[in-house]
C-alpha positions as CSV (number, residue, x, y, z in Angstrom):
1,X,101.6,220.9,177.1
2,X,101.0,218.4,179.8
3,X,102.3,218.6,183.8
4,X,102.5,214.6,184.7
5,X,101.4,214.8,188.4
6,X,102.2,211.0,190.4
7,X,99.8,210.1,192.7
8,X,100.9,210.4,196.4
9,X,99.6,209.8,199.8
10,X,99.6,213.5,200.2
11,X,98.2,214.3,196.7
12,X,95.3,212.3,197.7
13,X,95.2,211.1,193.6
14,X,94.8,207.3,192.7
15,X,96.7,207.6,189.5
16,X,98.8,209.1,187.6
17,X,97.3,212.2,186.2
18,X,97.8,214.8,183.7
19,X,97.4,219.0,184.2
20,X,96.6,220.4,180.8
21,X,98.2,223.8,180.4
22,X,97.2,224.1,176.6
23,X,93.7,223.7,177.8
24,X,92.7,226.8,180.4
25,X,89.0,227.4,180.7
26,X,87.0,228.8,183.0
27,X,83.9,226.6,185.0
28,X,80.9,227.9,187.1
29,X,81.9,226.3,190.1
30,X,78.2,225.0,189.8
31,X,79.8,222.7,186.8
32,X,82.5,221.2,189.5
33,X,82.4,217.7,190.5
34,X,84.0,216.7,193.7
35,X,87.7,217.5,194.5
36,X,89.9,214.7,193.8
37,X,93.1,215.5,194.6
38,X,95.6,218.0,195.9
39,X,98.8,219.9,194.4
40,X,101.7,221.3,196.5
41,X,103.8,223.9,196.2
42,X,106.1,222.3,194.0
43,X,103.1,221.3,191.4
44,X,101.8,224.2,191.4
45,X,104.9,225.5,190.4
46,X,105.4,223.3,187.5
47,X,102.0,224.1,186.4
48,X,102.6,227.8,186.7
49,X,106.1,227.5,184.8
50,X,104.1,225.5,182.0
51,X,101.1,227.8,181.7
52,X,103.8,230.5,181.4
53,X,105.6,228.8,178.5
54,X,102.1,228.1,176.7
55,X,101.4,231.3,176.6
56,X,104.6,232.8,175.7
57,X,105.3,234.6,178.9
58,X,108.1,233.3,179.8
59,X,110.5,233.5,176.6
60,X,113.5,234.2,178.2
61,X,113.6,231.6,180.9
62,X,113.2,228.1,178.8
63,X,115.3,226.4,181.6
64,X,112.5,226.3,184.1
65,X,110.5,223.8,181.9
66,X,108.4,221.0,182.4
């Protein structure tokens, strides 16, 4: 389960990238390279709604999809 994210001016990405909600982990923020870009509300709301669906929270509201 993938979130395609475009890149924008405000985004701050050069291309087209991909947020992988079928691949949570957790990283010592010693492991974390520099920032390379920036989600918005609306992002980060697709990305919640598909974290949600991968993990079977959100059953009864399919609509809200990715």
């Amino acid at each position: 389960m993938r979130v395609t994210v475009a890149p924008t001016v405000t985004n701050g990405l050069m291309a087209e990238s991909q947020l992988m909600a079928d691949k949570i982990a957790t990283i010592p923020r010693s492991k974390l390279g520099r920032q390379i870009g920036e989600l918005d509300s609306a992002g980060i709301g697709r990305m919640n709604s598909a974290i949600r669906l991968f993990l079977g929270l959100d059953a009864g509201n399919e609509s809200e999809a990715v």
